[in-house]
PAFI-572345 format. One record per atom (N, C-alpha, C): x, y, z. Coordinates in steps of 0.02 Angstrom, whole numbers, plus 50000, padded with zeros to 5 digits. Layout:
BEGIN
XYZ ...
end
This chain:
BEGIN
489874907747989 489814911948048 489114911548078 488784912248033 487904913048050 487864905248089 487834900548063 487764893348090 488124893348139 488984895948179 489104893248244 488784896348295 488494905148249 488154905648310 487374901848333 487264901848263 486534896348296 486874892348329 487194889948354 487424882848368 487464882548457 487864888448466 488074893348507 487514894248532 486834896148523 486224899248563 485754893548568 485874886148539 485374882748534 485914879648595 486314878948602 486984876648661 486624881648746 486714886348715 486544890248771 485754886548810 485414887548739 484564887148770 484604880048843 484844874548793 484834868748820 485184867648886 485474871148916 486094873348965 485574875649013 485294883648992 484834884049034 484204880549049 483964873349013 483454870549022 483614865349094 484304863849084 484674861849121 484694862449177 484834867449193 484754873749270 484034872349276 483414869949258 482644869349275 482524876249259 482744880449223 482244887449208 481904883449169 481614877049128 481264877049058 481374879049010 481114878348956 481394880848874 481004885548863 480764888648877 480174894448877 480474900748879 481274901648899 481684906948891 482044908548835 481584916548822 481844918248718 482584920148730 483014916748682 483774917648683 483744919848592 484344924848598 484354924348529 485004930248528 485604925748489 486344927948506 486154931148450 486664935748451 486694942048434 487244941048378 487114942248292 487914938948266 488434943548241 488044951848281 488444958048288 488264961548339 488604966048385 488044970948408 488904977748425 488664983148464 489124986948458 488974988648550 488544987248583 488514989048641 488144984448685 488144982148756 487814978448784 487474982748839 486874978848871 486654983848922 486484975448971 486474976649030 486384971349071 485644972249112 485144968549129 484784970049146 484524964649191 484284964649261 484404960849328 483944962349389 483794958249437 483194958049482 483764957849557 483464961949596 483804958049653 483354952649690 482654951849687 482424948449740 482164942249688 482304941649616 482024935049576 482834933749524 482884926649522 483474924249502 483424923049400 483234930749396 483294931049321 483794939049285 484224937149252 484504943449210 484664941349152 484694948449117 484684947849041 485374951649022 485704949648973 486294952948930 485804955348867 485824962248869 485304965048803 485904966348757 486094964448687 486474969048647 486024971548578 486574978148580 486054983148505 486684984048499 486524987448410 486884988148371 487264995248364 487494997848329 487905005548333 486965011948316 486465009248302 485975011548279 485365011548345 485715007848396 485265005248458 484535000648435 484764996948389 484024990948367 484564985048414 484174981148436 484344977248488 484444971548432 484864968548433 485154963248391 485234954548431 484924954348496 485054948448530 484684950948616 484674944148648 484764944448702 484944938148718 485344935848806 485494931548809 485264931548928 484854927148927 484524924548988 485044921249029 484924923549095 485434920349155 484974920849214 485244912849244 484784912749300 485024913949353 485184921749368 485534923949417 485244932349442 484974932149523 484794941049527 485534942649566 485464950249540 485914952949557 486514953449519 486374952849449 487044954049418 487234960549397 487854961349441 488184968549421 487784973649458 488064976949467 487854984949513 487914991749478 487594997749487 487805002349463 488355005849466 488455003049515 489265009549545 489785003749522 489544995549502 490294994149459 490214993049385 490384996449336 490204994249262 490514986149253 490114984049216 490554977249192 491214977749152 491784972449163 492334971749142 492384970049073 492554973949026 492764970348945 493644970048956 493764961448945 494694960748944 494664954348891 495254959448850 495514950848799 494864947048758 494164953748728 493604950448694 493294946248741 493114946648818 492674945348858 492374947048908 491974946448927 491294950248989 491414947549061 491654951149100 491774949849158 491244952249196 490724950149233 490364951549271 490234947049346 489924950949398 489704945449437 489114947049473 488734941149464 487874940549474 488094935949568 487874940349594 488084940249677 487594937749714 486804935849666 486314931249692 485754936949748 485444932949765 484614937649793 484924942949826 484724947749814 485114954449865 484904955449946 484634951149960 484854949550039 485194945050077 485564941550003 486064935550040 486744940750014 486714937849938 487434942049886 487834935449902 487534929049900 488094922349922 488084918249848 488094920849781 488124916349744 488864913649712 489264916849758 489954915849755 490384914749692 490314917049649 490694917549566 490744922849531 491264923049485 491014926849445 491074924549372 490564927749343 490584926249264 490894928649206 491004926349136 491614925649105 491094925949046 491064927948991 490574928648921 491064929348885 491154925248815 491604927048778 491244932448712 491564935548705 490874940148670 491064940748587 491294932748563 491294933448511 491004925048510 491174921548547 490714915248514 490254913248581 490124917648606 489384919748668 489614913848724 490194910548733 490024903148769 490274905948828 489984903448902 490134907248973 490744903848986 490924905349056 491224900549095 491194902749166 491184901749217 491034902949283 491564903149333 491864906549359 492594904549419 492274906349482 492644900549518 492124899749604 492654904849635 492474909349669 492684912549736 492214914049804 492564906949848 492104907749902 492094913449951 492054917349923 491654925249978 490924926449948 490654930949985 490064933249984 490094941649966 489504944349942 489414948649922 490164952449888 490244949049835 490844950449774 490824956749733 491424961449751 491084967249705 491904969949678 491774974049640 492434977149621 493014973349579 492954969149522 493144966149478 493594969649436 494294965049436 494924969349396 495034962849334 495464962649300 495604956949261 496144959049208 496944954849224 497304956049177 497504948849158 498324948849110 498274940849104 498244934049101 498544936749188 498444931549226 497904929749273 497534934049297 497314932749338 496524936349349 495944935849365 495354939849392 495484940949472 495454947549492 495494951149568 494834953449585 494584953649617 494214955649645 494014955949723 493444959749768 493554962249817 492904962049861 492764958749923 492444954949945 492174959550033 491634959650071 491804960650159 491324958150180 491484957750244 490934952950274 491054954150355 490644957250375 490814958450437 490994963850475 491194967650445 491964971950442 492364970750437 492594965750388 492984961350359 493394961250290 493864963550243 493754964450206 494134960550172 494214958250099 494494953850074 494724955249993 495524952249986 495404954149900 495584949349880 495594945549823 495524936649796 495944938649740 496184934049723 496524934349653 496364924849639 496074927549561 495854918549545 496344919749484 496824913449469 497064912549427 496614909249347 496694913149300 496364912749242 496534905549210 496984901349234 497364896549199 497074889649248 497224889549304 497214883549363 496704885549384 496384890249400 495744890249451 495904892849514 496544893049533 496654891649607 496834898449623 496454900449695 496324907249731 496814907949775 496874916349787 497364918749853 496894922049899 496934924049923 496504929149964 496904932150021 496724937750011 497174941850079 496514945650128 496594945350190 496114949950229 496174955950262 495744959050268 496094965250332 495414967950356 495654965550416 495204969950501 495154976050501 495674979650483 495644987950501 495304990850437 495134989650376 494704994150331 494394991250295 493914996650255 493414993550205 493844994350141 493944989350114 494124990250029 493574991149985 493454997449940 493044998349916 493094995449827 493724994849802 493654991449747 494404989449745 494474985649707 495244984249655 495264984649601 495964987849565 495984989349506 496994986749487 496844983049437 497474979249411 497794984049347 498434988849345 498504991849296 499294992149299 499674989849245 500364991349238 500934986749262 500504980049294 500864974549327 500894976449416 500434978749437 500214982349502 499474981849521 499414979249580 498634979549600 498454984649633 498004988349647 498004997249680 497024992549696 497404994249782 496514991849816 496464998149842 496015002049865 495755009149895 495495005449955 495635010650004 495175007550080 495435013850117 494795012650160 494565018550194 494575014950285 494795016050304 494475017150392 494575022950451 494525018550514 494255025750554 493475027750565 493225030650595 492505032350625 492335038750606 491745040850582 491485045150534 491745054050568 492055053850629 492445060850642 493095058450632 493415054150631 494175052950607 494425045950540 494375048550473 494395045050436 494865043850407 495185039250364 495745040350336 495485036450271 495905038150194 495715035450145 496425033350115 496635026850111 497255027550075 497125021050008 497795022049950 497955019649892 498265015149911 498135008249910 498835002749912 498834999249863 499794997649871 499864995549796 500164987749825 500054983349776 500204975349804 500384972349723 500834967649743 501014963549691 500474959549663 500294956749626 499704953449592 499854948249581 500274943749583 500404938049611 500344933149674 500694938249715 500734936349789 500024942149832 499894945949810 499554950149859 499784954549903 500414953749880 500744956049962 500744963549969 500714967250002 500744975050006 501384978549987 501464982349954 502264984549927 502174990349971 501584996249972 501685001450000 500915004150003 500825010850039 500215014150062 500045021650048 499945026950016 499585031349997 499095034250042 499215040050066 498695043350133 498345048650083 497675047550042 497415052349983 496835053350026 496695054450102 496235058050124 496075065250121 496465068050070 496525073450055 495825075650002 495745070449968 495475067849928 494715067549938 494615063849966 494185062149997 494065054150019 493595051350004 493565043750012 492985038249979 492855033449993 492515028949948 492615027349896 493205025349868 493315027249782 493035019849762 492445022049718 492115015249669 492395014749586 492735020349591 492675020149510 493565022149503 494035016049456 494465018949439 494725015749375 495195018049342 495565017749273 496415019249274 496545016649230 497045018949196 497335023149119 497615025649123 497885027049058 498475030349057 499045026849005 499635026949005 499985028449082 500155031849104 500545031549165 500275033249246 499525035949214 499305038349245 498665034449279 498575034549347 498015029949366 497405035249389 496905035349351 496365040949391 495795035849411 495525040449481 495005037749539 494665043049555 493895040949569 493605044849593 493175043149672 493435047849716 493245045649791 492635049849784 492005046249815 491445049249810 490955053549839 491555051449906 491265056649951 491865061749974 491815066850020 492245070750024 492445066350139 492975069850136 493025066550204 492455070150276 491845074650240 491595077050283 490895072350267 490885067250236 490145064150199 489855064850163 490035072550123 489815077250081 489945072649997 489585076949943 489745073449903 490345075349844 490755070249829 491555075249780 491475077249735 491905082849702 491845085349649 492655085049616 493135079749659 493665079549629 493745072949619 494255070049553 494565066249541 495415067849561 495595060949581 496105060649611 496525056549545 497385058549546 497745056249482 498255052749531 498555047349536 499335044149542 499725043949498 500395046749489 500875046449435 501225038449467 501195032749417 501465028849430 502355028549449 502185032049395 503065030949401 503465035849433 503195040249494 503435045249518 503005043449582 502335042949607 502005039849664 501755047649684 501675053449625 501345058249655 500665059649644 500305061449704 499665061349705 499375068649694 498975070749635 498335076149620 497805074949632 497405081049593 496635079549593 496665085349515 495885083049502 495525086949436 494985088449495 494725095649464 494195098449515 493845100049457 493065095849470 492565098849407 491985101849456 491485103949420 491085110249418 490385105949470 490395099349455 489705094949502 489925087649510 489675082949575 489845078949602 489915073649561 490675071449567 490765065049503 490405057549521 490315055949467 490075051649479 490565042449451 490665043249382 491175036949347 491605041149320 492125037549294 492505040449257 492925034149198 492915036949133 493215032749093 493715035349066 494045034149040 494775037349001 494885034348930 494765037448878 494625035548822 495175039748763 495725035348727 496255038948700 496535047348731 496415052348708 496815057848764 496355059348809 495635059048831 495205059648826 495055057448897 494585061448964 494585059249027 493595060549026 493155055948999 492355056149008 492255055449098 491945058449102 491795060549203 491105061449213 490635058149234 489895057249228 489865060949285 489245064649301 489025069849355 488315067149380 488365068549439 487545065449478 487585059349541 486845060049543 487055053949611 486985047249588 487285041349602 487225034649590 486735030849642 486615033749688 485835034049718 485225033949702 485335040649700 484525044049697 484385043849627 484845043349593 484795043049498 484705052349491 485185056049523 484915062149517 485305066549470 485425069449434 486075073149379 486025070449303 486115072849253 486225074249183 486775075349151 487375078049206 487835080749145 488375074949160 488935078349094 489545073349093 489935079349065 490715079149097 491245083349078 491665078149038 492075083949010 492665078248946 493255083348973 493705079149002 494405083949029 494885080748962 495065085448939 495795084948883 496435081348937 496665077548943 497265075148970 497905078948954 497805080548868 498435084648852 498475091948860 498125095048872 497985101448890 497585102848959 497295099148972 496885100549031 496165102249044 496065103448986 495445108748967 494705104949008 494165107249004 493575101749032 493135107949023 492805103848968 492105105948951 491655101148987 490875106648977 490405104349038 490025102148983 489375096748995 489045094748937 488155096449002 487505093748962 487085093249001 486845087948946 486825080648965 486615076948914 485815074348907 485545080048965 484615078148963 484585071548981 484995067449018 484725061649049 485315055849078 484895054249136 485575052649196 486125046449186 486675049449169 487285045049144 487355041049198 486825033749209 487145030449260 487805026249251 487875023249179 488525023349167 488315022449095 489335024149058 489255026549009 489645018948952 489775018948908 490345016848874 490595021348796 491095022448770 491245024348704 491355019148670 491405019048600 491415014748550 491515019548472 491995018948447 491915024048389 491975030848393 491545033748387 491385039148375 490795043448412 490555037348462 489905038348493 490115037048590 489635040348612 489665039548684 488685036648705 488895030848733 488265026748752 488025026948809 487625030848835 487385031948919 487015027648936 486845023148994 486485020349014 485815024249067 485305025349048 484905029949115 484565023749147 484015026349179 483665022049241 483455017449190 483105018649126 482525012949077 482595013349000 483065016549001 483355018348919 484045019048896 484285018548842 484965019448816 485115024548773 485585030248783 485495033648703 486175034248685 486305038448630 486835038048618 487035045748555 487555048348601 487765053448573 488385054348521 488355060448504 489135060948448 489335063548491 490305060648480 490565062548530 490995067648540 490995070648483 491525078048463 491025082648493 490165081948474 489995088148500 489195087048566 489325080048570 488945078848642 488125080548616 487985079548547 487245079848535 487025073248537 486255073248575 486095066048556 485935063248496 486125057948461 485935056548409 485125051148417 485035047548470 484595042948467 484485040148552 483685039248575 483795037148629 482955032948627 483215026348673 482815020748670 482375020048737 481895016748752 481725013548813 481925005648815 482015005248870 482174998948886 481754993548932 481264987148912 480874986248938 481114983849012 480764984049071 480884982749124 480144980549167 480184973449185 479534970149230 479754973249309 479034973349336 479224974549394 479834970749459 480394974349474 480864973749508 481384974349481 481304974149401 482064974949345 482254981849379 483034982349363 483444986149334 483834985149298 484364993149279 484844991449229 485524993049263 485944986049270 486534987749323 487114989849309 487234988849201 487724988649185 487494990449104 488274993549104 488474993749010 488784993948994 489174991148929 489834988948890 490004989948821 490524990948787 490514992148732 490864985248719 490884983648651 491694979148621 491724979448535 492354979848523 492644979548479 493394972948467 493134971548411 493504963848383 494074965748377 494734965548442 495334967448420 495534976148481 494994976348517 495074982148553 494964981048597 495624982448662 495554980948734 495264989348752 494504984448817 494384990848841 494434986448945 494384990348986 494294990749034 493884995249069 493554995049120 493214999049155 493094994649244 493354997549305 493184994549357 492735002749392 492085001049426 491715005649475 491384999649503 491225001949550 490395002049616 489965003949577 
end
């Protein structure tokens, strides 16, 4: 094991010497870790995959010559034991047109071309990577086949699609249009094959912008981020699949992500802006219940793993118990001038997780 991964990072090094970064870039795979944190430039063409262990000692890193990988408002994709991300290139173009593929057990990439620009909102089931594209006022959703390579793309003039999310053999894109005194926010659902639109959802009730959504068991939860007055939400919105009826969860301060973890609904609070808020609620699914937490530091996004809940803030990682929301341990994270941290992930050998946001 120890030797493929040397093998694996001395593969890597030479790859990137390749690309003209030079060999002067420290790589060093990781031959465990329990959490990843992503770390990225928009205006210089360098990011890092940091992983640490269940203890937060950093056990690896792995160099990419790409700015702009991953955003805050979308967590990176874990499907089928691999890293779905996409590094969208200098943040005043966003034209690096791909997205990336990490296998996160024998570290080796792979790259799929989708020619749009500024790529955001990444779904992935097992056929296919979706994701969601605009340009113009333009908006676009792609489906690349995981097998052939070969893309669909559908467009639409009349709204902004703010993400896609693939759950249950159904694609569910969110889009919003209309002019800031008459808005509309609706749910559409499309075959994932063809693209084609099956039907439409009017959840302006709701509110709008939804960056962040999930599934679990029958249930699809989203969080629209703003309210339809510009204001900021404090509800999550629910679709019953198999009935097409639309709720909301109303918590106590403006949501921010949301993950869904066995019965279990984690709901981060604060702005994805301004980096402003601390807490995170845990809604019981089977009862309903939702306790308020204050976790002393801003859940820009989160992941679970075990027994633990892993926050990502502006320059550090920590990581709490998760029955009673104490911190157990919290790190800094080094950052040169223009770094940030855009993303975080958990994985487990044998455990499908998902997560799609902005």
């Amino acid at each position: 094991m120890r030797g493929r991964y040397f093998f694996v990072g001395v593969l890597c090094l030479l790859t990137l010497c390749g690309c003209g970064l030079g060999c002067g870039i420290e790589q060093r795979v990781p031959e465990d870790f329990t959490v990843g944190l992503v770390r990225t430039s928009g205006s210089r063409n360098s990011s890092d995959i940091l992983y640490f262990d269940e203890n937060l000692e950093q056990t690896g890193s792995m160099h990419y010559p790409y700015a702009t990988m991953g955003e805050i408002f979308y967590a990176p994709v874990v499907y089928d034991g691999s890293l779905y991300i996409v590094p969208q290139g200098q943040a005043n173009r966003k034209d690096l047109r791909r997205i990336l593929k990490q296998d996160l057990e024998t570290f080796e990439q792979k790259e799929y071309a989708l020619d749009q620009i500024a790529i955001y909102g990444v779904s992935v089931d097992s056929s296919a990577i979706y994701a969601a594209s605009n340009l113009n006022g333009q908006s676009f959703v792609s489906r690349i086949d995981r097998k052939n390579e070969t893309v669909r793309t559908v467009s639409y003039d009349d709204c902004y699609i703010s993400t896609v999310y693939v759950w249950q053999d159904k694609v569910y894109a969110f889009a919003e249009q209309g002019t800031d005194s008459e808005r509309k926010s609706t749910l559409r659902r499309m075959e994932p094959g063809t693209l084609k639109e099956i039907d439409s959802v009017d959840i302006s009730e709701l509110g709008s912008v939804v960056y962040s959504a999930a599934g679990a068991e029958d249930t699809l939860y989203f969080a629209p981020l703003e309210t339809m007055e510009g204001g900021q939400n404090h509800k999550v919105g629910t679709y019953e699949m198999s009935t097409g009826e639309v709720g909301f969860i109303e918590f106590r301060e403006p949501v921010g992500h949301i993950l869904p973890e066995e019965d279990k609904l984690y709901v981060t609070h604060g702005n994805l802006v301004t980096g402003e808020g601390t807490a995170l609620s845990v809604y019981d699914r089977s009862t309903g219940e939702i306790t308020f937490h204050d976790l002393g530091m801003w859940p820009g996004q989160i992941a679970v793993q075990d027994d633990a809940l892993y926050v990502m803030d502006r320059d550090s990682i920590g990581k709490f118990d998760l029955r009673t929301m104490e911190k157990l341990t919290e790190v800094p994270v080094s950052l040169r001038e223009g770094d940030y941290l855009s993303g975080i992930f958990s994985y487990s050998i044998g455990k499908f997780s998902q997560l799609s946001m902005k």
